[in-house]
Structures are given as structure tokens and as C-alpha cells.
VOKE-296929 format. One record per residue (C-alpha): x, y, z. Coordinates in Angstrom, 3 decimals, padded with zeros to 6 digits. Example, Ala and Ser with C-alpha at 12.3 -4.5 7.8 and 13.67 -1.06 7.14 Angstrom:
! residues 2
SITE       px       py       pz
SITE  012.300 -004.500  007.800
SITE  013.670 -001.060  007.140
END
This chain:
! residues 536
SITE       px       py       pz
SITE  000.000  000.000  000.000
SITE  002.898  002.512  000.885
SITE  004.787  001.655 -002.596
SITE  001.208  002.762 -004.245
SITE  000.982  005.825 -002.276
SITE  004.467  006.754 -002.897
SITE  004.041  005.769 -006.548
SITE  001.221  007.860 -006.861
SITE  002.518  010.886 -005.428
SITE  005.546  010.557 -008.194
SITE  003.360  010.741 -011.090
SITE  001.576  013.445 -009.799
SITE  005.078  015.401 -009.437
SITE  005.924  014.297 -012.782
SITE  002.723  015.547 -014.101
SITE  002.931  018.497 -012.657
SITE  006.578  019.364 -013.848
SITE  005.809  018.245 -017.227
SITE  003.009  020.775 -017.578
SITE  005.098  023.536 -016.853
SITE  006.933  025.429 -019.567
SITE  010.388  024.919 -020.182
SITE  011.786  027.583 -017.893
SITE  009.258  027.079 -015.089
SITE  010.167  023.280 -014.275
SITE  011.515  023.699 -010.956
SITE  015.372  023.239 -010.725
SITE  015.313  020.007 -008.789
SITE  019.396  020.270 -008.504
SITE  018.738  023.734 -006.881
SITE  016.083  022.675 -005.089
SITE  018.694  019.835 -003.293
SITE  021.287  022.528 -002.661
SITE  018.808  024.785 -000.895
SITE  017.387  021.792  001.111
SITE  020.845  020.193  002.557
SITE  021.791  023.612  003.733
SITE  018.305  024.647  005.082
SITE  017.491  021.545  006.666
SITE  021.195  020.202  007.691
SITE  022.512  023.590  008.653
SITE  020.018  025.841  009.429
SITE  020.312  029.387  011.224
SITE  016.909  030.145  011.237
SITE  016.440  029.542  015.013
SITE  019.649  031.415  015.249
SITE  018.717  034.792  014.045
SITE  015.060  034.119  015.885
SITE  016.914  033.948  019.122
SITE  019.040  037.272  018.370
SITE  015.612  038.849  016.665
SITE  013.316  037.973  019.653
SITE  015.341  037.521  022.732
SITE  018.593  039.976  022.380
SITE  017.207  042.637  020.076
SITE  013.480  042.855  021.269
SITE  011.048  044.434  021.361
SITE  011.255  046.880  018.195
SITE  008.251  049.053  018.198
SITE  008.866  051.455  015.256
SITE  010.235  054.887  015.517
SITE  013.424  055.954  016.523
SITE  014.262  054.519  020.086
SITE  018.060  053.566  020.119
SITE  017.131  049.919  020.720
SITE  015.338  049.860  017.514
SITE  018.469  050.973  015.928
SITE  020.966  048.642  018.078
SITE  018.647  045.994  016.412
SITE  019.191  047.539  012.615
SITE  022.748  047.833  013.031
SITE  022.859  043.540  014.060
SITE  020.557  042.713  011.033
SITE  023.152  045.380  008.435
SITE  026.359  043.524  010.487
SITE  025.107  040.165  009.727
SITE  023.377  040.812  006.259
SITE  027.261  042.043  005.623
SITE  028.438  038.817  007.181
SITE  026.656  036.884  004.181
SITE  028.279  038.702  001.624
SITE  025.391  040.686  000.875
SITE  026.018  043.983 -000.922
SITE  024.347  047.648 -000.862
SITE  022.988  047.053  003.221
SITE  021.718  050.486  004.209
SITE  018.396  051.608  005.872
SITE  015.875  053.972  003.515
SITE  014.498  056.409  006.597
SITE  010.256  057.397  006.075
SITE  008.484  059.922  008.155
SITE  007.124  057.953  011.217
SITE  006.608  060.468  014.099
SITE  007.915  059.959  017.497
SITE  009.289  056.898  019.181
SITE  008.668  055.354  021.957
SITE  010.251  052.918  024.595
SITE  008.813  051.244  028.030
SITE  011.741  051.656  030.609
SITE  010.263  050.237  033.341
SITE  006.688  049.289  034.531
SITE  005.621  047.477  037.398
SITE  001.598  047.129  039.212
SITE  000.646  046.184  042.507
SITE -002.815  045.737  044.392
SITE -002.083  047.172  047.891
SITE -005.446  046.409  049.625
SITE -007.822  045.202  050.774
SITE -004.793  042.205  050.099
SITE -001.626  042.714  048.468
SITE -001.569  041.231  044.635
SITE  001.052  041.279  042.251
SITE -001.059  042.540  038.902
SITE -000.293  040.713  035.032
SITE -000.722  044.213  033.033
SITE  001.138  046.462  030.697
SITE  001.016  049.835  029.349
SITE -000.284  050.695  025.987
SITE  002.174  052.590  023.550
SITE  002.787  055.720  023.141
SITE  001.415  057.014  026.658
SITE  002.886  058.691  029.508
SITE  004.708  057.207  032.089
SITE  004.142  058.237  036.066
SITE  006.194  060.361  038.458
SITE  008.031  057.667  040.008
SITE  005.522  055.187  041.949
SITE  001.912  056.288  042.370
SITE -000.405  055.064  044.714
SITE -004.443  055.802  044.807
SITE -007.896  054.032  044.376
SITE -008.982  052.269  042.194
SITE -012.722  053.250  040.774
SITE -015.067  051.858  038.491
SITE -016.483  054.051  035.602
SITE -019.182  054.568  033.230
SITE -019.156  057.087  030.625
SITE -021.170  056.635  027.296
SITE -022.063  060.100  026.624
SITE -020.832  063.964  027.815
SITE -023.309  064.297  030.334
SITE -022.494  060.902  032.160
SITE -019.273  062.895  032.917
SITE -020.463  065.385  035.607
SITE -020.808  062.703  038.351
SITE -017.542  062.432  038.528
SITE -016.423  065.288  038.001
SITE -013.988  066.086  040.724
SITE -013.953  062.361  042.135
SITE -011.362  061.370  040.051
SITE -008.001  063.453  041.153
SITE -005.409  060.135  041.408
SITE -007.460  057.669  041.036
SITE -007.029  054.385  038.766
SITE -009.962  054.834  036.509
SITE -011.504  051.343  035.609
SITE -013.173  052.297  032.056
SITE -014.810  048.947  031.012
SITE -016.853  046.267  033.423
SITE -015.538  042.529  034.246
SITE -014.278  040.178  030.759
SITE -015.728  037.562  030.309
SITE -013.470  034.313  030.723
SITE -014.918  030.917  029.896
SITE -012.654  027.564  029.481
SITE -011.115  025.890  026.713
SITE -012.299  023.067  025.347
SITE -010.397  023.009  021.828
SITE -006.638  023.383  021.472
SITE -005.272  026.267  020.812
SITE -002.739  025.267  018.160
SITE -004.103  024.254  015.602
SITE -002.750  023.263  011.984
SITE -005.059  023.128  008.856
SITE -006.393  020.088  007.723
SITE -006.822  018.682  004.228
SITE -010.442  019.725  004.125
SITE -009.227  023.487  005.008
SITE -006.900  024.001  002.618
SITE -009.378  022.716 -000.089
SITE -011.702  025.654  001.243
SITE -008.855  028.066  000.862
SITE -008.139  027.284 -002.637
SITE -012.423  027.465 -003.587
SITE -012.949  030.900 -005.692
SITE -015.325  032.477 -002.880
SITE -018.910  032.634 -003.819
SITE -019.501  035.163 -006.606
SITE -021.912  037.709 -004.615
SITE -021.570  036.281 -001.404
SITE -020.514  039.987  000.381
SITE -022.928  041.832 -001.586
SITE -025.562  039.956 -000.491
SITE -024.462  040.260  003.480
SITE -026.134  043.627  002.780
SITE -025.080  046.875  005.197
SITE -024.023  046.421  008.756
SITE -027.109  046.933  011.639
SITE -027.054  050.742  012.198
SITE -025.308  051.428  015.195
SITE -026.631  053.169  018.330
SITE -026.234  057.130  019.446
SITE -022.378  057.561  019.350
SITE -020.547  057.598  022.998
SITE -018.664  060.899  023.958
SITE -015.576  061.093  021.564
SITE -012.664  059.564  022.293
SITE -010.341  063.304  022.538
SITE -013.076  064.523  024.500
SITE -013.121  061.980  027.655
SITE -009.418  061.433  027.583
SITE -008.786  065.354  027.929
SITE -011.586  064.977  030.780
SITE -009.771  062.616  032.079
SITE -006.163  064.778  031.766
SITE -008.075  067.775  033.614
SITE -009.669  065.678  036.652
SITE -005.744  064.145  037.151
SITE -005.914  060.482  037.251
SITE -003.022  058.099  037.841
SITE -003.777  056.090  034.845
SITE -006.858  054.270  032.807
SITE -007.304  050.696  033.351
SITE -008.982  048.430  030.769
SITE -009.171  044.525  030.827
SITE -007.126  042.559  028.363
SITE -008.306  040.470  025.364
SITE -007.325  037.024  026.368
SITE -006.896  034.888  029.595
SITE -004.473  032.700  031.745
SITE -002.221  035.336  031.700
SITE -002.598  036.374  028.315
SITE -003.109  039.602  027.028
SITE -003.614  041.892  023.867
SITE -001.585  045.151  023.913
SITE -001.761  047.857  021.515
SITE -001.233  051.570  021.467
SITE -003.072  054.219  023.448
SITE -001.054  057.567  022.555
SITE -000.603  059.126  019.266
SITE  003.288  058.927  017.747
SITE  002.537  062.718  015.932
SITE  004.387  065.524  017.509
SITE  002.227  068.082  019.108
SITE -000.945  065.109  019.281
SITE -003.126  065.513  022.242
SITE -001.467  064.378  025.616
SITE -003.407  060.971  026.829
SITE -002.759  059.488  030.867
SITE -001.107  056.707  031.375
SITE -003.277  053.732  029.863
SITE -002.569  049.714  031.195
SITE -004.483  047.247  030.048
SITE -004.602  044.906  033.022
SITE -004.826  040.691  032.615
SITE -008.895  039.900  032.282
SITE -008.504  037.810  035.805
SITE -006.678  040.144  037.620
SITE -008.794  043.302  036.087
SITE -012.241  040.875  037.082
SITE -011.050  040.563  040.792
SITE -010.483  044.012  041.323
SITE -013.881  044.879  040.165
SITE -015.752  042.293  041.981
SITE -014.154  043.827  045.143
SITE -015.475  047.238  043.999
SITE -018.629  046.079  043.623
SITE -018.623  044.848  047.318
SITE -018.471  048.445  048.229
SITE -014.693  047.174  049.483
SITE -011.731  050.264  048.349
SITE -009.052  048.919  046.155
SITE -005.629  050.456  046.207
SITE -003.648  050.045  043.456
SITE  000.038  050.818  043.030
SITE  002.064  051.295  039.805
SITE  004.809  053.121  038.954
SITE  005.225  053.447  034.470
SITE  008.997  054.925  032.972
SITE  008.211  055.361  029.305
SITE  010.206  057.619  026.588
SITE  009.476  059.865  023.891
SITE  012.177  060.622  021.124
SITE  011.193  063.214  019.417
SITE  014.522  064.633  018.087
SITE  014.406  061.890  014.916
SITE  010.666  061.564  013.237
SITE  011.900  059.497  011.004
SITE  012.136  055.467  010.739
SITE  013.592  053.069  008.650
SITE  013.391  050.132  006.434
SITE  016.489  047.856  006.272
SITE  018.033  046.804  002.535
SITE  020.040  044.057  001.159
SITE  020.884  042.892 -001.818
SITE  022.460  039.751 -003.732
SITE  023.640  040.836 -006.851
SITE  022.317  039.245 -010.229
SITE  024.417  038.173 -013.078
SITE  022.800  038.831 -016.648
SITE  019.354  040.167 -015.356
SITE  020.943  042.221 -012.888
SITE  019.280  045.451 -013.016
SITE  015.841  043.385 -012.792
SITE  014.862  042.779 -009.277
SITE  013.682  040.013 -006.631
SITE  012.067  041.076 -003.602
SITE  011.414  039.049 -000.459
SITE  010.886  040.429  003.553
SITE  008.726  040.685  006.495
SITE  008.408  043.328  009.289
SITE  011.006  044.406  011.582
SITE  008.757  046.180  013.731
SITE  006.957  044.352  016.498
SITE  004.646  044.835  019.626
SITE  006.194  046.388  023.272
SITE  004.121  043.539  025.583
SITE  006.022  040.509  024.401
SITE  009.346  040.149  022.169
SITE  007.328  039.765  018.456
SITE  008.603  035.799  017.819
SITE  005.918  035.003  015.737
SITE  005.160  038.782  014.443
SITE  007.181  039.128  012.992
SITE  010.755  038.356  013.838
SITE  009.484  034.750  012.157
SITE  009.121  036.306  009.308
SITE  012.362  038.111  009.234
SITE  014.457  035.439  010.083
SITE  012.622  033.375  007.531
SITE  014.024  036.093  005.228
SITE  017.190  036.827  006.633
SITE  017.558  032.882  006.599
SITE  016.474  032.840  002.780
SITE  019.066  034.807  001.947
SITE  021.731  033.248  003.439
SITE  020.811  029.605  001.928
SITE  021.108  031.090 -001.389
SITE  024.415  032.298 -001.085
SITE  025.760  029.192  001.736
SITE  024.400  027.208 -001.422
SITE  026.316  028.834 -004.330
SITE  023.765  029.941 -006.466
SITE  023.882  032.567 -008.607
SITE  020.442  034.156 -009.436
SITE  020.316  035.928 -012.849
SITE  018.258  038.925 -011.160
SITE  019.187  040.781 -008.082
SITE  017.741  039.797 -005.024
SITE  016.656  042.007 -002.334
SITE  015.439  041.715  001.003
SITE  013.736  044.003  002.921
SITE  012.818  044.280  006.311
SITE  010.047  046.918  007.130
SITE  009.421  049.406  009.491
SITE  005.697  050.521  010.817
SITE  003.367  047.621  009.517
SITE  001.753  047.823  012.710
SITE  001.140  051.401  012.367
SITE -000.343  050.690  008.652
SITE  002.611  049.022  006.367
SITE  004.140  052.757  006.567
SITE  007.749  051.197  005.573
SITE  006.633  049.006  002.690
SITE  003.990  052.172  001.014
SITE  006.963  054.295  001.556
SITE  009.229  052.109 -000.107
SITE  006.813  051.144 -003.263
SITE  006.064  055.565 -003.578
SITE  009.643  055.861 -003.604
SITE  011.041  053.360 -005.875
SITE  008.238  051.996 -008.156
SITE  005.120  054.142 -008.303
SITE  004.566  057.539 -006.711
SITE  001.019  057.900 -005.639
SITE  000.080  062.200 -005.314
SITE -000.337  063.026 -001.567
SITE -003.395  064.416  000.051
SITE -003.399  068.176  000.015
SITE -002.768  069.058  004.020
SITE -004.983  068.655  006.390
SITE -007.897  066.998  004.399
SITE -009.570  064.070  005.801
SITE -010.366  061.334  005.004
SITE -013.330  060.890  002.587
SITE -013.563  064.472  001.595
SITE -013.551  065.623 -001.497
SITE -010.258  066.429 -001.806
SITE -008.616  063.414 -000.331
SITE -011.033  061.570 -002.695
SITE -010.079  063.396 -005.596
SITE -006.505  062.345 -004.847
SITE -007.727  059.089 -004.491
SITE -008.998  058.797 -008.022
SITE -005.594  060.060 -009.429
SITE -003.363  056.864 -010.768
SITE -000.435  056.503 -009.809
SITE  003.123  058.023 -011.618
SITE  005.214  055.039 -011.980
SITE  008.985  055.158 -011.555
SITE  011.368  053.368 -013.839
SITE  011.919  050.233 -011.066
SITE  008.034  049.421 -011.773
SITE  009.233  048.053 -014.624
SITE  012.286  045.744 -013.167
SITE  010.214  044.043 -010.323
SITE  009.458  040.367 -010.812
SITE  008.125  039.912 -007.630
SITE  007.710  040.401 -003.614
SITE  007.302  037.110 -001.598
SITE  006.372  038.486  001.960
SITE  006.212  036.459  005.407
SITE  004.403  037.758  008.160
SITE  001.331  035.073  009.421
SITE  002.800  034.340  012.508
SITE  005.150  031.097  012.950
SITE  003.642  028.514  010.797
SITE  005.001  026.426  008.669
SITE  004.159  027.064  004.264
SITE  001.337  025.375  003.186
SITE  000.833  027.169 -000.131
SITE  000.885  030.771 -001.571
SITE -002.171  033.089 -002.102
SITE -002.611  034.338 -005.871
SITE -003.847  037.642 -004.840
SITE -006.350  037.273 -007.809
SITE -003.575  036.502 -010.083
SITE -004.383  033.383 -012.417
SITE -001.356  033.884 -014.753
SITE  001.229  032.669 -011.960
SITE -000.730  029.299 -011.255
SITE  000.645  026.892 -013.782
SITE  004.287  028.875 -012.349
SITE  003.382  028.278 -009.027
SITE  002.183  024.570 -009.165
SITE  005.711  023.670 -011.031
SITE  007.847  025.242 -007.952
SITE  005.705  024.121 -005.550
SITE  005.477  020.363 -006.508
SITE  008.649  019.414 -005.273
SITE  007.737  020.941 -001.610
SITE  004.533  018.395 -001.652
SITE  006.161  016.188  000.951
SITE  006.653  018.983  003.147
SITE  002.914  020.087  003.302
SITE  002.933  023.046  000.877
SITE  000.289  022.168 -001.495
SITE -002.276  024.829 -001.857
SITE -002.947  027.721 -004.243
SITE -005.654  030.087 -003.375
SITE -006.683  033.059 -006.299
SITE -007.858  034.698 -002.981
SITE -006.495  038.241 -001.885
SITE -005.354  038.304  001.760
SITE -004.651  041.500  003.719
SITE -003.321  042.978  006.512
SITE  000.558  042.595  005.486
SITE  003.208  044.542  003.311
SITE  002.609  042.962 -000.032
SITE -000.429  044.729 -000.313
SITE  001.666  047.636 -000.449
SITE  003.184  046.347 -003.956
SITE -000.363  044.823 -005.144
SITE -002.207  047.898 -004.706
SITE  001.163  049.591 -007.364
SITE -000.165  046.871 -010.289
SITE  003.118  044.675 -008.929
SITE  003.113  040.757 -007.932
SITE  003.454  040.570 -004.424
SITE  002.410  037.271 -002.697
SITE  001.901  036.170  001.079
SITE  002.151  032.445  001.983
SITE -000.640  030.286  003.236
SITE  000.288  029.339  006.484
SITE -000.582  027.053  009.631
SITE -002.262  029.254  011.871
SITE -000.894  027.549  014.971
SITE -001.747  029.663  018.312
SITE -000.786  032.879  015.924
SITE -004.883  034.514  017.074
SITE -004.926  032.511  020.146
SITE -002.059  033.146  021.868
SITE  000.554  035.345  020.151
SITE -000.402  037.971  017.997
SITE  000.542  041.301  019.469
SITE  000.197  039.697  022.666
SITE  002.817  039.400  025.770
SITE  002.875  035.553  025.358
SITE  004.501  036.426  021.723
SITE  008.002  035.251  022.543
SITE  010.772  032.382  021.494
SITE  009.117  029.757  022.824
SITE  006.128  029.937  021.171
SITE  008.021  028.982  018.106
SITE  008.188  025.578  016.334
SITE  011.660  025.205  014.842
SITE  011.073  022.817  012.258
SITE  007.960  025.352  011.093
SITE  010.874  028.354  010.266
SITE  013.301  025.671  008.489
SITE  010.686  024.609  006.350
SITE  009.346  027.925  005.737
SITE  012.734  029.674  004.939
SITE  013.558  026.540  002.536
SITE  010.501  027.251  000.729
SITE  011.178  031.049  000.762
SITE  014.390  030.547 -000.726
SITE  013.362  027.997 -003.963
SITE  010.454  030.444 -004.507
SITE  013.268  033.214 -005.001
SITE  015.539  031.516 -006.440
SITE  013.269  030.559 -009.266
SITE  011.634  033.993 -009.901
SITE  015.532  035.045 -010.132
SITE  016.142  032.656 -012.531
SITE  012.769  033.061 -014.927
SITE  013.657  034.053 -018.279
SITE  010.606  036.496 -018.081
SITE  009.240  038.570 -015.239
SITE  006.536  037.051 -013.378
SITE  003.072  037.645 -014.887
SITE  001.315  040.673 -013.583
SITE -002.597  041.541 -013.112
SITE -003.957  044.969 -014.953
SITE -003.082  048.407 -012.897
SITE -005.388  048.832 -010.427
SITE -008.103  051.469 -011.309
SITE -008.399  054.476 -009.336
SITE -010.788  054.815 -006.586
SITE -013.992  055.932 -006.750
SITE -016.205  057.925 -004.131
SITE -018.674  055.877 -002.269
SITE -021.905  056.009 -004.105
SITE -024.292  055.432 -001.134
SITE -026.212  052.624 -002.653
SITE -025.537  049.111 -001.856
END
């Protein structure tokens, strides 16, 4: 039975390979060469440790421990033999760094408290002790009874999470049946017919309004309860990086158990004394962040270009293993196969790492308007959806000279999981490519093509410019469970073989766009936007 099975998945190879145009059979010699050094002698765990242990976390701006980190990824990038490592600075706003935090119930019991700050807020003047009270504010008037109450208090915004228990794993990896649903075309029609969201109820007090009530009545700092449980929690950003934005108090969100006790006591009519002292700091002398560029030069299709990366920045609550200094070693470790291998790509290859994904794949759209296709800015100050941002919106783009040299941008960034295939991004021309270089990679669970779009990661930043940029499909593992942008998003949450697997994969993909006599196949320019008609 095994010899059938094993027979069977042969012919399928060779079926697939023999489909596949002359210079898109995948270069099975390669292919072993990139293998015995990814597999044999890997790094990738390596540069993972350095990435999320020793150079950790890298929120994006301009801290110096953001650029300690730079200069080890430019150092060893060097190491390599990789040519032309410099960073390309973008307009970011100000950094930020956590210097020290620590939060403490004092009574009725003492209680160490799970909790962090949010980004970009103030710290406090040196330890800061007060009550801790309970809030309720959904609209301006719900404001004057407390008015004067709250002078150094810890203001408790939202009620008790809710925490239930798990009865599924977390992890998880996707099954046979999955991927087949990820490769279906969606139903044609299927969002139109969701029809318009519910209409949504009177709006609650703005958000600049309550926190500069807040700012004016003096508390110690605004507690929330964290997404998540056992320990677990969400952590985002609660200041604005722009210089001059509206100051903000200290904001913590506050682990959903810990946050739940506290009010339970409140609601006993028991006080609650909390104690927390928050160092944070602003740099506001450098607005500017960076992305970080390598490059492996090409032979006879040099000045034609390869692109492959992930994001450098990451979350301040854990150390960003899975996002997304997975995806940069995965990169960094692509890289470094291709030349510990000896091959010699015909086009340049480039990595990139990217600054301020988080903050809205700033790096990658800065990089794309500065190298491929300049899109006009939005006259200053207009807002979004007026007329004159949307008449900017409707203008194409000017493209640049490199528009024309890209093959492609193969981007990691889904957490830790290993490659099970590669979404099309709507782009049926690269499927007969894509099946070839995948086949030999069947073995190691990468199997799937998908013609469906995904978001949320910098190769929309080249899609959106008329260029091919691809994410993988990957195993989802405890990426929305457990890790993403949470404090439980650290080393250890990592599956080594995952990374080897995925930087292998990473590498033949790259290799074999490099190699292509032609450029990659692209989709039409995007059309220009359009104002919202306000029919459905």
C-alpha cells in the first residue's frame, strides 16, 4: 500500500513538472542545494533567538534599541556577503520605549497585577499610589458625576471580561479539508448579499473629548481589561506617535482575571488600592524610521529585481517571535541559503525588512512611492473621505522606472507557521508557475494555491502599485490565540522545524523567480478609486 501511495505521489510530481513550460520546471538540482543547507545547517532559530530575545522588542520609531537591532541585522546581512545594506528612513513620528513598569494591588490584600502599558502614553512620576474606581461614561453628560472624584485615582473604564474555558486546542494546523476551502474561488456575490451592517446606536462621547476629561480631573492612569486569559493579554497603542498630538494618561491594560477581581471587590463596596509606577520615553529629536536593505547581486538580469521580507517592527508587551521576527528570520535565513548554497540568481535579489506595519505598512507604502510608483499626496490637512482626499484618491499613480524591473515580492508575516501554499492575490497567470515550484515541496505540506487576496501585510503595499506581491498560506498555529501582538509572543512559542521549512521554501520560490527568463506575470493596474456612491 505505501509503494502505491508513494508511486502515486511521483506521477503526480511528474505531471505536474511536465506541464510547466520549459523555464518554469523547478530546478530540482537547486532545489537539493537549498534543502541540505536549510534543513542540515540551518540558522533560522539562530537569528530568531538574536531577533526575539537579544534585540526585542522593536516598536517602530526611533528609540536607540530599535536601531541597536538595525545595526545587528546590516552587520550580519554584511556577514553573508550581501552587498548595498543600508536603511531607507520614512516619516514615522515619534518613538517610543517602556523603561520600566511594574503594578501592585495594595489592599484590601496585596496582589502582584499581570498588566502592561499601551504605547505611546505617559509614564508616572516615580511610583503612584491611589484608588482604584469603576467608571461609566457613554455620553458627555455621564461625565459630571464624577467630576472632581477622580483626582489620582485608577480609573476602571470597562466592566468585568468575560473568561470561559477551553475546550479546543489552541494550536491548531489546517487540515486537508481546510486548505481545499482556501483554494475554492469564494462565492460570486456572497458579500454583496451580506447587505449593510445593523445601524449602530447614538455615538458615545468622543474619544479626545473623555481622555482630555480625564487629563483635567488628574488620574493616575486608565485601566482596561485585556483580550485574552491565563495570563494572556492583547496590547496595543493608546497615545498618538505625531508631535504636538493631544497628551493621553497613562493607559494599562490589566490581565482579564486580575482586572475581574479588582472589580468584583469594587462592587462589594470594598476600596481597592492600586500601586504602579510606568517609565516610558518619547524621542522626538528623529521623526523618522527606517526600512532595512540588502541585496544579492544578479548576473545577466541584474538590473531586474527580486524582492522578499517581512516586518522588523513588532509589539512592546512581548518580544514579536511570531510577528514578525518569524518572518524576518525566515528572510534573513532565505538569503543566506542562497548564497551558503552557491547559487547565482540571474536577477538581483533584495530583502527588505520593514518598518511601521503595525502602524499601517508605513515602511513598505513608503518604499513602493519611492522606488516603483509615486502615488500624489493628500493636500494638508484633508480628511479622510472628503472631497479632496477623494479626488486624490482617483488620481493613478506616476510610476517610476523600477516598476518596470520588479518580478516579484514574496512576503512572510502570518505568525510562525510552517508554508502550506501561496495566495494568488487574484492573479491566475502565476498558477501553472506556481504549481511547477511548488510540486517538489509536496512532501513537506505546501500544497495549496488560493486566487484569494489576503490583507493585513506589506505585499499589499506592492499589489495595490499593479506589482506581484504574494503572502504564503500558512498554519495558523496559536498565531490569534495566543501570540499575535500579545505578551505571550516570545521564542518559545516557536516551532523550529515550522521556520526551516518555511525559509527553505522562501528561498526555492526566489531563487526561481531570479532565474525566470521572463518577469513574473502581472494583473492589470489597479483602477483608481472611486467615491462611495451610497447605494448598496
Amino acid at each position: 500500500m505505501k509503494r502505491r501511495i508513494m508511486a502515486g505521489a511521483l506521477l503526480c510530481l511528474v505531471a505536474v513538472l511536465s506541464l510547466a513550460t520549459a523555464q518554469d520546471r523547478a530546478d530540482l538540482a537547486a532545489i537539493y542545494k537549498i534543502k541540505d543547507e536549510g534543513l542540515n545547517r540551518s540558522q533560522v532559530m539562530m537569528l530568531e533567538s538574536y531577533l526575539s530575545d537579544v534585540y526585542a522588542p522593536r516598536l517602530a520609531g526611533s528609540s536607540p534599541y530599535t536601531r541597536k537591532a538595525e545595526q545587528w541585522v546590516m552587520d550580519k546581512l554584511k556577514e553573508w556577503g550581501l552587498v548595498n545594506v543600508h536603511v531607507e528612513p520614512y516619516e514615522f513620528g515619534r518613538g517610543w520605549e517602556l523603561k520600566k513598569f511594574a503594578a501592585h494591588m495594595t489592599a484590601p490584600v496585596y496582589a502582584p497585577l499581570i498588566a502592561f502599558p499601551k504605547a505611546w502614553t505617559p509614564g508616572t512620576n516615580g511610583a503612584v499610589r491611589g484608588e482604584a474606581v469603576r467608571v461609566d461614561i457613554a455620553a458627555e453628560s455621564d461625565m459630571d458625576k464624577y467630576r472632581g472624584k477622580l483626582k489620582g485615582a485608577f480609573v476602571l473604564t470597562q466592566g468585568p471580561g468575560q473568561v470561559e474555558a477551553h475546550f479546543q486546542p489552541q494550536a491548531h494546523r489546517y487540515t486537508d479539508q481546510e486548505l481545499e476551502e482556501i483554494a475554492r474561488m469564494p462565492e460570486p456575490g456572497a458579500r454583496a448579499r451580506a447587505g449593510r451592517p445593523p445601524a449602530l446606536g447614538a455615538p458615545r462621547v468622543s474619544p479626545n473629548k473623555l481622555m482630555a476629561f480625564y487629563l483635567a480631573e488628574g488620574v493616575a492612569a486608565l485601566l482596561e481589561p485585556g483580550r485574552g486569559d491565563g495570563g494572556t493579554m492583547f496590547v496595543g497603542r493608546g497615545g498618538d506617535r505625531a508631535r504636538g498630538a493631544q497628551p493621553v494618561p497613562p493607559q494599562v491594560v490589566v490581565a482579564t482575571e486580575h482586572y475581574n477581581r479588582i472589580c468584583r471587590i469594587l462592587e462589594k463596596n470594598i476600596k481597592v488600592e492600586l500601586e504602579m509606577e510606568i517609565q516610558t520615553a518619547f524621542y522626538e529629536e528623529d521623526l523618522f524610521d527606517h526600512n532595512l536593505i540588502g541585496e544579492i547581486p544578479g548576473t545577466d538580469k541584474k538590473d531586474e529585481i527580486v524582492m522578499l521580507g517581512g516586518h522588523f517592527d513588532t509589539w512592546h508587551s512581548g518580544t514579536g517571535a511570531t510577528d514578525n521576527s518569524a518572518g524576518c528570520a525566515v528572510a534573513m535565513e532565505a538569503v543566506r541559503i542562497l548564497q551558503a548554497a552557491g547559487l547565482k540568481p540571474r536577477r538581483t535579489v533584495r530583502i527588505a525588512l520593514w518598518g511601521g506595519e503595525e502602524s499601517g505598512l508605513l515602511g513598505s507604502r513608503a518604499y513602493v512611492n519611492e522606488h516603483f510608483a509615486a502615488r500624489p499626496a493628500p493636500p494638508a490637512g484633508a480628511e479622510r473621505g472628503s472631497p479632496e482626499f477623494m479626488k486624490t484618491m482617483q488620481q493613478p499613480p506616476v510610476l517610476k522606472p523600477e516598476h518596470a524591473k520588479l518580478s516579484a515580492y514574496w512576503n512572510f508575516d502570518n505568525g510562525g507557521g510552517k508554508i502550506r501554499g501561496i495566495y494568488l492575490q487574484g492573479n491566475e497567470q502565476v498558477r501553472p508557475i506556481f504549481e511547477a515550484w511548488l510540486a517538489p515541496f509536496r512532501d513537506m505540506g505546501a500544497t495549496t494555491l488560493s486566487i484569494r487576496n489576503t490583507g493585513g501585510t506589506d505585499h499589499l503595499s506592492f499589489d495595490s502599485a499593479g506589482l506581484p506581491g504574494f503572502q504564503f498560506i500558512q498554519d495558523p498555529l496559536e498565531y490569534d490565540t495566543r501570540t499575535h501582538h500579545s505578551n505571550m509572543d516570545v521564542y518559545d512559542r516557536i516551532q523550529p522545524g515550522d521556520l526551516m521549512q518555511a525559509a527553505v521554501i522562501m528561498a526555492s520560490m526566489v531563487y526561481h523567480t531570479a532565474m525566470r527568463d521572463e518577469l513574473l506575470p502581472r494583473k492589470p493596474l489597479p483602477a483608481p478609486r472611486r467615491p462611495a456612491t451610497g447605494s448598496p
